[in-house]
N, C-alpha and C positions, 0 to 999 in steps of 0.2 A: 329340461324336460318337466314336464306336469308332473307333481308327487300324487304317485296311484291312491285312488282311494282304497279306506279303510273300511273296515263294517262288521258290524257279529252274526248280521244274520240272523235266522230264525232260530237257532244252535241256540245262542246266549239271552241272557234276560237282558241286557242292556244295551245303549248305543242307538244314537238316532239314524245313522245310519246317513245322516244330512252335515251334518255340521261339522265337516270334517276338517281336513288340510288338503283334501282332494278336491281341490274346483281349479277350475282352469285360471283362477287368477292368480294362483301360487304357483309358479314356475321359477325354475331354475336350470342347470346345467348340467347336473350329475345322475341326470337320468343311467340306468346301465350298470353302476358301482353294483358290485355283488353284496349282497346282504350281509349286518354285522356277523349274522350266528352261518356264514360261510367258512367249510374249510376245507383245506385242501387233502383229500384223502388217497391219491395215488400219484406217482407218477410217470408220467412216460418224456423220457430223453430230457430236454428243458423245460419242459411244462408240467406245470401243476392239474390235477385232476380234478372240475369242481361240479357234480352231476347237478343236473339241471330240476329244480323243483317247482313244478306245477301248480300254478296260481289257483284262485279258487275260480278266475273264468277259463285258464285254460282245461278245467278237468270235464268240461262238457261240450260236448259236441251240438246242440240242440240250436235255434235258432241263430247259426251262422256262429257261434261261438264255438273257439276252434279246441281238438282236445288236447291232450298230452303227445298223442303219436303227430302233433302238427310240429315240436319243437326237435331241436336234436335232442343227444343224452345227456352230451355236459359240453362244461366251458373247460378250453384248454388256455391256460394263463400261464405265458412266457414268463421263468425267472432273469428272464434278460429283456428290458425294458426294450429293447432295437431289434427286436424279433417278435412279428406279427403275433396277434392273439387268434386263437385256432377254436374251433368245433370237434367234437366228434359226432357223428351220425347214428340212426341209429341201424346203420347198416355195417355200421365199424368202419365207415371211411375218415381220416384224418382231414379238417378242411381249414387251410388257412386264411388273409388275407391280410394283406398290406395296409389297408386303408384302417382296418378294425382296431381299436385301439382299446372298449371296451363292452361289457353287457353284463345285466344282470342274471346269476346263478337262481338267484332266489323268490320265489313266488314270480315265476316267468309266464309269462303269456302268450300265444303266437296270435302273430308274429313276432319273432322275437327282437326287442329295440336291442339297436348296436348304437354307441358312440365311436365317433373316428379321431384319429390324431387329428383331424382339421378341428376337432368339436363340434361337429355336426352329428345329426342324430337320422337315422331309418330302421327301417326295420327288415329278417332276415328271414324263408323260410327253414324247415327242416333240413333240407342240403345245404344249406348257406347261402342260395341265391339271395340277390339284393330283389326284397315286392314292395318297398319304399325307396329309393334313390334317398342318400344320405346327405337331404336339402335342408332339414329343419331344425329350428333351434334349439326345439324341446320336442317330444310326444308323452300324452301322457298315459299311455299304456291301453293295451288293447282286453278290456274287460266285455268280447265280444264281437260285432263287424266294427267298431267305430271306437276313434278316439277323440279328444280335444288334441289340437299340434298349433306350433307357433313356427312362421317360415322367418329369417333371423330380417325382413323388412318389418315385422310389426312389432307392435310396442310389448313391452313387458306383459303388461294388463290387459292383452287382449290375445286370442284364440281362435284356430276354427276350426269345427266340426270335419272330421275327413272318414274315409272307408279303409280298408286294408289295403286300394289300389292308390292311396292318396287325392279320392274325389273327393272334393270338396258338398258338403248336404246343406242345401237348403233348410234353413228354420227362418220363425217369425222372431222379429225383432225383440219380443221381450223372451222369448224362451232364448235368442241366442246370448242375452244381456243375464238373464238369470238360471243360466242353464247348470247342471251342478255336474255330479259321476255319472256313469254311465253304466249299465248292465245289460248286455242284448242288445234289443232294438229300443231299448228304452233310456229315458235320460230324465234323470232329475232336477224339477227345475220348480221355483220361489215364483209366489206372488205375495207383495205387502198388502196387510189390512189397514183398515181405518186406523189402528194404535202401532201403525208403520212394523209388527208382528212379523215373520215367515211366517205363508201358510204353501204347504209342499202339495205339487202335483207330477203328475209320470205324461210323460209328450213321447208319445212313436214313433221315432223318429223314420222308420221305414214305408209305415204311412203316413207319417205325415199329420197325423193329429193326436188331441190330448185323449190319453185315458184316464188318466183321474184328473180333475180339473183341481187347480191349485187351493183349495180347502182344508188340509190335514194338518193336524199339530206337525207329524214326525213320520215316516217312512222307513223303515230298517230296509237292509238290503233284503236280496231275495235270497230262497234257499231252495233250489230246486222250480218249482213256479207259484210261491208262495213269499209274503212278505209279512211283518207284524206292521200295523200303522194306526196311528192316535186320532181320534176323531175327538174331539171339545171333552178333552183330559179323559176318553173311555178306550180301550184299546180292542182290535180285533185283527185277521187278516182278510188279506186281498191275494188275487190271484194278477196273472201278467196281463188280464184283460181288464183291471179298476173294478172288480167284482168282492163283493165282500162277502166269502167262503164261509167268514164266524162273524157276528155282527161284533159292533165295536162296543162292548159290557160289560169289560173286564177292566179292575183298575190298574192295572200294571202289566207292563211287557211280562213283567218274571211270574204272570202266572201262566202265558202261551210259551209251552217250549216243545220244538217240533224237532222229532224222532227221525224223521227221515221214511222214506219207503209212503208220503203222503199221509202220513196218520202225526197230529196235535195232541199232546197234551195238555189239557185245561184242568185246572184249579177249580174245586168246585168253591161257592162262598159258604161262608159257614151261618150256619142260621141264629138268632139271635139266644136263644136257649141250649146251644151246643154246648160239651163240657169238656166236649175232646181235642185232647193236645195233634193230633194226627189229622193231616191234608188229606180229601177227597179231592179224586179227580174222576175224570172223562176221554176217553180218548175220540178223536173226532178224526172220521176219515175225508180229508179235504177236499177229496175227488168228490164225493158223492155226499157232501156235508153229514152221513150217517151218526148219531153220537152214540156212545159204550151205555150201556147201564153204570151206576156209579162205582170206583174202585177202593177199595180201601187203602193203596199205598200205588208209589209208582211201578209203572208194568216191568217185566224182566225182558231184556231184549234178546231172542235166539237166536237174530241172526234173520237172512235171507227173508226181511218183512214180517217175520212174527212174534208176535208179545204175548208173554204171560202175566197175568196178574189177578188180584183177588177181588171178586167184588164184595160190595157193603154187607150181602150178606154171608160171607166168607166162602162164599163157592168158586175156583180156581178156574179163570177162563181162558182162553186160548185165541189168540185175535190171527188171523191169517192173511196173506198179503194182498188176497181179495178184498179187506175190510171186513168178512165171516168172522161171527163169533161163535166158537162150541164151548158150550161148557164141561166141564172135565172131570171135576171131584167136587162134592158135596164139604164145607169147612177147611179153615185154614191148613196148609199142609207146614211140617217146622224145616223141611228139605227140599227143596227140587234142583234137581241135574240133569242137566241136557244130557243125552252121547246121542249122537245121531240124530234121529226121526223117533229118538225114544227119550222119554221123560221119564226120568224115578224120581218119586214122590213119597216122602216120609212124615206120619200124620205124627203130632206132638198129643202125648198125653191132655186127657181135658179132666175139671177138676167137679168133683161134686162131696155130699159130704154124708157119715154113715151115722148109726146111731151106736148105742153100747154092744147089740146084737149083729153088727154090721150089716142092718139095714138098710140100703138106701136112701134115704130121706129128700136128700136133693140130688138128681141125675146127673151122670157124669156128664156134663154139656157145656160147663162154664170156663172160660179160661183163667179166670181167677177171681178172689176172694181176697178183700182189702178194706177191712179187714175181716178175719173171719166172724164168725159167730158171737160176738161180744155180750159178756152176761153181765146182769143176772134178764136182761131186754133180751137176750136170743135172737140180735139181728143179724145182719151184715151186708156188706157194701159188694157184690159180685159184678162183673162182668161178662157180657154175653157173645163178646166180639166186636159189639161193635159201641155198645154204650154201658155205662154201670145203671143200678140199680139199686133200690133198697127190698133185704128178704130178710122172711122170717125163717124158723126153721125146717117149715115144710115146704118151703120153695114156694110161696107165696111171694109174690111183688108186693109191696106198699109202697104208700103214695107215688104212685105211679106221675099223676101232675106237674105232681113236685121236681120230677128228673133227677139229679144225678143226687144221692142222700148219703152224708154217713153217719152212723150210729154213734152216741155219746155214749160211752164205758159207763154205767152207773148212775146217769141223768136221768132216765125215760126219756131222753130228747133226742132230738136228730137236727144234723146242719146241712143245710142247701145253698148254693151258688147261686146268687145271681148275678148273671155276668152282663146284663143288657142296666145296672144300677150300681155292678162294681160292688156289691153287699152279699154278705153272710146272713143267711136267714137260719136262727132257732128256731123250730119247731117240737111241738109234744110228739106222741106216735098216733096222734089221732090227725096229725096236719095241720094244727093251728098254728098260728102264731104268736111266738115269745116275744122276740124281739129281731131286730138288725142290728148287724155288725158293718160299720165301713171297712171295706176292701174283701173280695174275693176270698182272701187266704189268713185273715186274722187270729181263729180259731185254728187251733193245735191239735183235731180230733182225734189224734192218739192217744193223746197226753190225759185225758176223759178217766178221773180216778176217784173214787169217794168223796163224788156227788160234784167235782168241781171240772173242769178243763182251763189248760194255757192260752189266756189269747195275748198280742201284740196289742201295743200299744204306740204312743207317742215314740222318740227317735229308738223303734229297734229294742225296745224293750217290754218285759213282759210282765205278766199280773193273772191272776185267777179268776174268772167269772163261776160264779153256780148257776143251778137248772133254771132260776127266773133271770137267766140275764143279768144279775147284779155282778159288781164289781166287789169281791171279797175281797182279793188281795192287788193295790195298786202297782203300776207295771214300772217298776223300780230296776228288775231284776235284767244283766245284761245275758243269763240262762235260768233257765229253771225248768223243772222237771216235775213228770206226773205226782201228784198226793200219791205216796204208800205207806201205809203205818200211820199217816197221822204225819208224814214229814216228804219233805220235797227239796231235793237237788237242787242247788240254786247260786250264782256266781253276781255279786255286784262289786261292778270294776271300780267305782269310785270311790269304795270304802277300804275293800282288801284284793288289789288287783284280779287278778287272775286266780287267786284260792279260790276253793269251793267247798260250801257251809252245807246244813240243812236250816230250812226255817218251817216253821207253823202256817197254819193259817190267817195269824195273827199280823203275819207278816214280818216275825221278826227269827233270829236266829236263837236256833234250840242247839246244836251242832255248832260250835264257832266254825266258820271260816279258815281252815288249817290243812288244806287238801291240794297237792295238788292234781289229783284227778278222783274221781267218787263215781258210783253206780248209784243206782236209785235203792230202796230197801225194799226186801224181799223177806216175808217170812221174821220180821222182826230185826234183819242185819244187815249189812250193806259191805260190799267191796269196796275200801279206799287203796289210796297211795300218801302217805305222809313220811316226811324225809326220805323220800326214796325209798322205802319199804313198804310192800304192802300188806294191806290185813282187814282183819272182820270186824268191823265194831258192830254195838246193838244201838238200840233206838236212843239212848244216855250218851253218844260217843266212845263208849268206854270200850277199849278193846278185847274182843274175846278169843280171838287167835290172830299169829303177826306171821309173817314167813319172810324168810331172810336164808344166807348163802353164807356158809362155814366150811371150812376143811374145803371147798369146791364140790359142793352139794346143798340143795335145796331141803332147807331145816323149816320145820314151825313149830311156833310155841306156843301153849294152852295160856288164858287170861292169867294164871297166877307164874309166867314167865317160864314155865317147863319145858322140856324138849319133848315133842310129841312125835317127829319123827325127824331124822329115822332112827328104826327101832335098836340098830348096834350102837354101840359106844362109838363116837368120833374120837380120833386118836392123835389129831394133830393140836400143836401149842395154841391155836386161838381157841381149844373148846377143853382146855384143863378145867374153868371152873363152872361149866353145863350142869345145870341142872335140871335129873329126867324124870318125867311123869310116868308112875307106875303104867307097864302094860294094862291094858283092857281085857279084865277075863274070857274075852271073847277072840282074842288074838291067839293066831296058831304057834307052835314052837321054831316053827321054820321062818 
């Protein structure tokens, strides 16, 4: 028999939908075998139980394509090889025959193909009557009125066209030489270009002529009356009439992926100056080619043809199986739950920012600040839903041109993306420009600490630039961390592996290299770990308190090696020779 075609349809982003192992030139004899992931789940007397599952052409009844109530329920497969293979109905009648030897359980199609102990191949309806006489060599499955069959006089490599009655159809010579799957009334079929290329066209075969004339890179199957298909490397769909629903402008299958209930989702493209990690889409109702306003993430599916989802400007819509949009809430909602014909929606706090007298200063409207307020410049990077932004503190935009900006800690500067040159642009707070950076994400704008920030360097390593752009400290370092105090966290693996030092700006080590894990300094002292303990040193490395684990209790010691807590006496043998630092006149009796 013919190996059925395969396909993803409009459902998946992939898959030509053409090039498959389904053409009629691949045939074989094991037409019928029940599918690997077949199993037997019940049984009755000597037979196995194997219910019968519905292909993707038998689940539609529409254009002679038959549905699931065409086939029985299951296949009954004798544990004794010499006792006929059996149907059940879906009327509950048990139905054998002698002739029947096998069929496939899996992605079955009606009419249903049977192999026989002769090896011969037809096909069976719902009560098991024979509506093929079991004459041919192969069938290669019925995705519809029509299959390819081979009667066992013709060669391997060749095929014909037949009905469900076994009438043989008329086609022209090259659609029956390059004629490929079938779906419906329609059949897939190759013409070569001048660079001897496939270029794919759809022939109707019930009237008789071409609907799409053979011009297309690629064809996917269909999906309801809907297909994706390649036009000169640009992709769109078509409907079952060679009608192009979305034009072909998209560069990839995987950004058309269709819902179902006639409504597309499209990928919007992203414009050259965009900064956002996050797909816009479209929904597009196929029927009536109507497209959505744009959405901010993909739509929520309710079920019974209708969608929820956000658009661009965070208003929550409501798409209905007419193709109607209502819109419904004003801003992102951080919940929504179906129960019924009712929706509960739960709004997510939004962020703005107060003064000393809790003020308002900036309205709570934002959904976040990244970072916040950064002094002693009073900026910050916020977002508004839908793009970020640079502000000052009275909720002023600045350089607005410029688009997505963040604030340099201590610079007066600020750094922009440019993503359409792959460069970081410095700028003043008046919008000029300092300098570029190659690549996007060079600069560390966190890292922005008296007067300097982290940028990348050469393999993956880093170095300090200041507010004109110069290169202070060369990017040696395999970590390193904001300037505080005058000193910066910093790890270089080629000297002292994986320790971690502080260095200057000089670029050299003020802190040896003796850690293995350190915080940045805070307030003149820094959290290490060395030898497995950890402790406070100040800006000298010298240790000013250490904390360690005695008696089975977390001890610390003051710089001149005192016990500082806890305040009783420890009483077991590792702490006979402790020595405790007087209480703090401030410390209660208890």
């Amino acid at each position: 028999a013919v190996e059925q075609a395969g396909g993803s349809g409009l459902r998946s982003g992939g898959g030509s939908g053409n090039e498959t192992a389904a053409t009629r030139r691949r045939m074989d004899s094991t037409q019928g075998r029940p599918g690997r992931g077949a199993t037997a789940v019940a049984g009755t007397g000597g037979y196995g139980v194997r219910p019968l599952s519905a292909g993707r052409g038998g689940g539609r009844a529409r254009d002679g394509r038959a549905d699931a109530d065409a086939l029985p329920l299951a296949l009954l497969r004798p544990h004794d090889y010499n006792q006929p293979t059996g149907i059940l109905t879906r009327s509950g009648k048990i139905v054998t025959n002698a002739e029947w030897d096998d069929m496939s359980s899996y992605d079955a199609t009606a009419p249903l193909l049977v192999q026989t102990r002769e090896r011969t191949v037809g096909a069976i309806d719902a009560e098991g009557n024979w509506i093929l006489a079991p004459k041919y060599a192969g069938i290669g499955g019925f995705n519809g009125p029509y299959s390819w069959a081979r009667t066992p006089d013709m060669d391997r490599n060749a095929a014909v066209l037949i009905d469900t009655r076994g009438n043989p159809q008329k086609l022209p010579a090259r659609i029956e030489v390059n004629g490929e799957k079938l779906d419906g009334d329609l059949l897939y079929f190759y013409a070569l270009d001048e660079r001897r290329n496939r270029r794919w066209g759809l022939w109707n075969v019930r009237a008789g002529s071409e609907t799409v004339k053979p011009t297309l890179d690629r064809i996917e199957d269909f999906t309801d009356d809907w297909a994706k298909a390649q036009d000169h490397d640009r992709w769109g769909v078509i409907d079952r009439q060679g009608k192009w629903v979305v034009p072909a402008t998209y560069s990839g299958s995987y950004e058309l992926d269709y819902l179902g209930n006639g409504y597309l989702l499209a990928r919007e493209p992203k414009g050259e100056d965009s900064s956002s990690y996050r797909d816009d889409y479209r929904l597009i109702n196929l029927r009536t080619g109507k497209r959505s306003v744009a959405l901010h993430d993909r739509p929520q599916d309710l079920k019974q043809g209708r969608y929820l989802a956000q658009g661009k400007d965070g208003a929550t819509l409501l798409f209905d199986a007419q193709g109607g949009m209502t819109r419904l809430f004003e801003g992102e909602p951080e919940r929504k739950e179906q129960f019924g014909d009712w929706i509960y929606v739960q709004y997510r706090s939004r962020n703005g920012a107060i003064d000393a007298r809790g003020n308002f200063k900036v309205p709570p409207t934002y959904g976040e600040f990244n970072p916040f307020f950064v002094q002693p410049e009073g900026l910050a990077r916020v977002s508004d839903g839908q793009r970020y932004r640079l502000m000052d503190e009275n909720g002023k935009t600045l350089l607005q041109a410029r688009g997505d900006g963040t604030p340099l800690a201590s610079m007066k500067r600020a750094v922009f993306r440019d993503s359409k040159n792959s460069q970081s642009v410095m700028t003043d707070l008046q919008g000029r420009e300092i300098t570029r950076f190659k690549g996007e994400f060079t600069l560390d704008e966190r890292s922005a600490s008296e007067g300097v920030v982290v940028y990348r360097g050469q393999g993956d390593r880093y170095g300090f630039v200041n507010a004109d752009g110069k290169r202070v400290v060369g990017p040696y370092f395999d970590k390193l961390g904001p300037l505080r105090d005058g000193l910066a966290l910093a790890r270089r693996e080629q000297r002292s592996g994986k320790l971690l030092g502080y260095i200057d700006l000089s670029g050299r080590y003020v802190i040896p290299p003796e850690f293995g894990w350190a915080d940045d300094f805070s307030e003149g002292r820094a959290l290490v770990r060395r030898e497995g303990l950890l402790e406070f040193i100040d800006t000298r490395g010298t240790t000013i308190t250490l904390f360690g684990l005695i008696c089975g209790e977390v001890v610390v010691f003051d710089a001149q090696g005192r016990l500082t807590w806890p305040r009783e006496k420890l009483t077991c043998p590792d702490a006979g020779d402790l020595e405790y630092a007087p209480a703090p006149e401030s410390a209660q009796a208890q």
